[in-house]
C-alpha positions in Angstrom: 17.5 3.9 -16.7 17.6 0.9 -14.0 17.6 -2.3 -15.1 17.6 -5.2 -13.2 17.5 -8.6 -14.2 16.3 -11.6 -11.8 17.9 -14.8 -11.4 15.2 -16.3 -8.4 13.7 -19.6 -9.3 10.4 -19.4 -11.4 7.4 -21.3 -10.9 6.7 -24.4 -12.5 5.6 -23.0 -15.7 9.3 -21.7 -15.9 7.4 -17.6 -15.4 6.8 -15.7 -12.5 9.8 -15.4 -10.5 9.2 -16.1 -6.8 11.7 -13.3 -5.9 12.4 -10.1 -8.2 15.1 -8.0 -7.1 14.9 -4.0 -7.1 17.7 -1.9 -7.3 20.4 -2.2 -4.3 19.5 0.6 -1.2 15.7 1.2 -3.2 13.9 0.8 0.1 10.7 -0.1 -0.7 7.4 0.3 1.1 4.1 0.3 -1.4 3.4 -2.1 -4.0 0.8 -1.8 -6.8 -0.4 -4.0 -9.7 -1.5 -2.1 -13.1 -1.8 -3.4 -16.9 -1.8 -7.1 -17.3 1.2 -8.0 -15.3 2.9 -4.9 -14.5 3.8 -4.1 -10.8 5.0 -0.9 -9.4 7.0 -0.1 -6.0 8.4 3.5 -4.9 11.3 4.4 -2.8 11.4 5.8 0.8 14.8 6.6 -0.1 14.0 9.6 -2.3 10.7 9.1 -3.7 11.9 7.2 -7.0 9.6 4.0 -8.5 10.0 1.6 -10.6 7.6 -0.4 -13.1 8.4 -4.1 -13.5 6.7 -7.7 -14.9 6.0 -9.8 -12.6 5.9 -12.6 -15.2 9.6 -11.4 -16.2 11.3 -10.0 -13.1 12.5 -6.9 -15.4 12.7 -3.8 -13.7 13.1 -0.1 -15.1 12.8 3.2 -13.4 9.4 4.6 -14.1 10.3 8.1 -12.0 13.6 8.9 -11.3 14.8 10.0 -7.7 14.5 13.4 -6.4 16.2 14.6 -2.8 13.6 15.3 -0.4 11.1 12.7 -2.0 9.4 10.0 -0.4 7.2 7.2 -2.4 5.0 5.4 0.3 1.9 3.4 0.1 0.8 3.2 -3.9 -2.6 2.5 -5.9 -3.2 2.5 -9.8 -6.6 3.1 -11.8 -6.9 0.9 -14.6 -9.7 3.8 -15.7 -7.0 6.2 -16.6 -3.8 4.8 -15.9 -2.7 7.0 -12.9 -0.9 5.6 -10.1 -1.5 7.1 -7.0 1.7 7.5 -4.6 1.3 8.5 -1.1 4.5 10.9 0.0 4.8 10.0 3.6 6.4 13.3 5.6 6.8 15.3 2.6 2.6 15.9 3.4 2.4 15.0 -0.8 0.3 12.8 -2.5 1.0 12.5 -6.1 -0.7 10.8 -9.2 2.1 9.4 -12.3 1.7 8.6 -15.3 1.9 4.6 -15.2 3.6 4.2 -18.9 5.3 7.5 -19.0 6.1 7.9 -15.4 4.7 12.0 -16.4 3.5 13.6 -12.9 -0.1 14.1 -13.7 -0.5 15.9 -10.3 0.8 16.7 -7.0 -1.4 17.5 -4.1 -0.3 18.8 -0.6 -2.4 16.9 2.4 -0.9 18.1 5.4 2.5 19.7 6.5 5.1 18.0 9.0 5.6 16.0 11.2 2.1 14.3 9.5 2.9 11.0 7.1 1.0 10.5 4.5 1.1 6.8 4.3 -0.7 4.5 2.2 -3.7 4.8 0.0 -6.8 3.0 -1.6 -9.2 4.2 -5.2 -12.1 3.6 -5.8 -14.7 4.4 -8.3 -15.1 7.8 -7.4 -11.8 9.2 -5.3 -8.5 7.9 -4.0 -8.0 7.6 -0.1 -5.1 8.5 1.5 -4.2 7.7 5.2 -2.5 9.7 7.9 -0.3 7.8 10.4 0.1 10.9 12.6 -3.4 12.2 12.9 -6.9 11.5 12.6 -7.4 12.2 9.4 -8.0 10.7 6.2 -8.1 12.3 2.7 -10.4 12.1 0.0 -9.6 13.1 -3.7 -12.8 13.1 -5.8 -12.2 11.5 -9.4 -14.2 11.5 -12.5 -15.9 9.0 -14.3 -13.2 8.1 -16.3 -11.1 8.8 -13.0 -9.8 12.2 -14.0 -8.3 13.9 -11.5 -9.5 16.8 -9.3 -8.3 20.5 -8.6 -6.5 20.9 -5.0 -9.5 22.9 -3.8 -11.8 19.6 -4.1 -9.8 17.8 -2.5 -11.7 17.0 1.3 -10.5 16.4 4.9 -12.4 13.6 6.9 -12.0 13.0 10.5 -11.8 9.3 11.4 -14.1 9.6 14.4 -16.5 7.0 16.2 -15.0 4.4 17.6 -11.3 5.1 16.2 -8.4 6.0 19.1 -5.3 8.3 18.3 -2.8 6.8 19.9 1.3 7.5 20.4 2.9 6.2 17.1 1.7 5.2 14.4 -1.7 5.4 13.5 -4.3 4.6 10.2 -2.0 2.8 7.8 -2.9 0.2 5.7 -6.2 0.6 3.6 -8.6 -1.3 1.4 -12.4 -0.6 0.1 -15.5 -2.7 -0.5 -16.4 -3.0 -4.4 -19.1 -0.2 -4.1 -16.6 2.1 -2.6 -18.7 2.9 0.1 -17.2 1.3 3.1 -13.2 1.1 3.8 -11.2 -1.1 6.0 -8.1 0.8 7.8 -5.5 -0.8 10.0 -4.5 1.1 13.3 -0.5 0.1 13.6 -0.1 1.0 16.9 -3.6 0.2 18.4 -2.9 -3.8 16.2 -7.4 -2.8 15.5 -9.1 -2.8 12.0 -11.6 -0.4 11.3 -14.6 0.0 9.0 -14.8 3.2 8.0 -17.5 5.6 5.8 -15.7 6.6 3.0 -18.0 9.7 2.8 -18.2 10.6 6.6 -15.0 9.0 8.5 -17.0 7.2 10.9 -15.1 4.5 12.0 -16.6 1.5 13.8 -13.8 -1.0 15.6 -14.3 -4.5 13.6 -13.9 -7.2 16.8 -11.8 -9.7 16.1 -12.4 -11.6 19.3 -9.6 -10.5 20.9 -7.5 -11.0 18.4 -4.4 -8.1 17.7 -3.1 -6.6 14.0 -0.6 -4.7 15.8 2.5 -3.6 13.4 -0.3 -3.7 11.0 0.8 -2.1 8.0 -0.7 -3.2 4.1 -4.0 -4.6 3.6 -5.5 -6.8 0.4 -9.1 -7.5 0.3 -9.9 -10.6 -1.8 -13.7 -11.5 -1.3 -14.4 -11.8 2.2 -10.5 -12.4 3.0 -8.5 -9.7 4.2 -4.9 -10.0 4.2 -3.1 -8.0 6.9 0.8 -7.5 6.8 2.1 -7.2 10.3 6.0 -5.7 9.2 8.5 -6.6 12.0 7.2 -9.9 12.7 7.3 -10.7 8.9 3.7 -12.0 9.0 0.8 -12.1 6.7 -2.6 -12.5 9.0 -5.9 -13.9 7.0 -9.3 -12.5 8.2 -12.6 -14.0 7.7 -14.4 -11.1 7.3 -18.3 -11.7 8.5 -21.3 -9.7 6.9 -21.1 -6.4 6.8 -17.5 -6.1 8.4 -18.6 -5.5 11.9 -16.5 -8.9 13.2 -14.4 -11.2 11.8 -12.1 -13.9 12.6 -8.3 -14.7 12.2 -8.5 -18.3 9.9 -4.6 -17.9 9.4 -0.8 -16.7 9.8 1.6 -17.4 6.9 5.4 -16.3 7.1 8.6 -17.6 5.0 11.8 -17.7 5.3 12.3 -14.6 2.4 10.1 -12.3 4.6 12.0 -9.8 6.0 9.7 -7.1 7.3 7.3 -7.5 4.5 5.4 -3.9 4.8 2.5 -4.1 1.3 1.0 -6.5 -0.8 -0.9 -7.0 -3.7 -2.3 -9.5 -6.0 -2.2 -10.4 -9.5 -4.8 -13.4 -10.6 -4.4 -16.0 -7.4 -0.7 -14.9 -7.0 0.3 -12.6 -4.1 3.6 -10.3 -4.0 5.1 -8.4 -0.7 7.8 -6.1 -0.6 10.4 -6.1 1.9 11.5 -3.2 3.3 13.9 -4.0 5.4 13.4 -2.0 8.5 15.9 -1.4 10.9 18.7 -3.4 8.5 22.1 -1.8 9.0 23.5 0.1 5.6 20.2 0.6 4.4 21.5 2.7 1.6 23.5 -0.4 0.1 21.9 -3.6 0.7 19.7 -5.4 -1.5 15.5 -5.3 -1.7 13.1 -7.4 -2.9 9.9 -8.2 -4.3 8.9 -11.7 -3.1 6.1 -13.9 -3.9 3.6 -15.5 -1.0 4.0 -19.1 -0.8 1.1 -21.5 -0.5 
């Protein structure tokens, strides 16, 4: 069992670290909130994650590690309690238990060199990206949000407006509270895309010029979207307008604890990255963090 205590400076109230640290040579990527004020973050390292408190900062291994794993992008259903972990070039994408850490399911999307990278639910499937094609999967839930059999699981093709281009491609991804609509950010391309979650039409939102290149996680809040661009250790703000067709950059926040911030996600009017560290020498032995977004 990993256990890791924090010793970051807390807020005001004397709760809520404003960094929690994960285990040393973790490398995290996704990030996930679930019951009350539990947060969860998997390992590229070998597809481990662990479940911590954001209130705390205490940290315990959820799934343990297992070679040839990979735990990318991650998304939990307060319906049934599975968490949802996208498995990068292993082609997987797998649903936990998010108290027992039990795998519920395992689902194979595609076979290498694709990357299976982040992914979004809604109220009736989970979404998962591909950063290597055009393709984005769809895994049909119940209405409880049980989970489907492999054969209903569906293939879309992100087509319309949306350009493949060398590198990587659809990564970050959010929905619209009907679920009919989602928002995907192009990496490479530095576009966002609407996106018909039954179709795969894809419509290029203009941001007047504006690039989200090394755009990697995406939180929706409202009409805000908040776009991680990784290796400049930047979070962009979007005014969204209307119907998502245009929208305009209101804001860029960095701090000095960013260092290639890669997901986020929100718990009340609190906002937590992960840094993963890209490109860091020793990546197996260094330390990783969860950090909290400054106002």
């Amino acid at each position: 069992m990993i256990l890791v205590s924090v010793s970051a400076a807390s807020d005001d109230s004397g709760n809520f670290p404003a960094v929690i640290e994960l285990p040393a040579g973790f490398r995290p990527e996704g990030i996930a909130v679930g019951k009350g004020s539990i947060f969860y973050t998997g390992s590229l390292a070998d597809g481990a994650v662990v479940r911590g408190d954001l209130r705390t900062g205490a940290v315990s291994e959820l799934v343990p590690d297992q070679a040839g794993m990979v735990s990318v992008g991650l998304a939990y259903d307060a319906r049934s309690g599975a968490l949802f972990v996208a498995g990068g070039a292993t082609g997987l994408a797998r649903a936990f238990d998010g108290d027992s850490g039990e795998l519920l399911a395992s689902y194979r999307l595609a076979e290498p060199p694709n990357f299976i990278n982040d992914v979004i639910v809604t109220r009736e499937a989970a979404y998962f990206t591909n950063s290597n094609q055009a393709l984005l999967y769809r895994l049909p839930l119940g209405p409880a949000g049980q989970l489907p059999e492999a054969a209903q699981v569906q293939t879309l093709t992100l087509s319309g407006d949306w350009q493949t281009t060398p590198g990587f491609n659809a990564n970050g991804i959010e929905a619209s509270p009907d679920g009919k609509t989602l928002l995907i950010v192009h990496t490479a391309g530095g576009v966002l895309y609407r996106v018909d979650a039954l179709t795969g039409a894809a419509t290029a939102i203009d941001l007047g010029g504006q690039s989200v290149s090394m755009g990697d996680g995406l939180l929706l809040r409202g009409s805000r979207l908040y776009v991680v661009r990784n290796r400049i250790h930047q979070i962009v703000t979007v005014e969204l307008a209307e119907g998502w067709r245009s929208g305009v950059v209101v804001g860029t926040h960095t701090q000095a604890n960013f260092t290639v911030p890669t997901t986020l996600a929100a718990f009340g009017d609190r906002i937590y990255v992960v840094n993963a560290k890209f490109g860091a020498p020793s990546p197996e032995s260094i330390p990783y963090e969860v950090v909290r977004v400054e106002k």
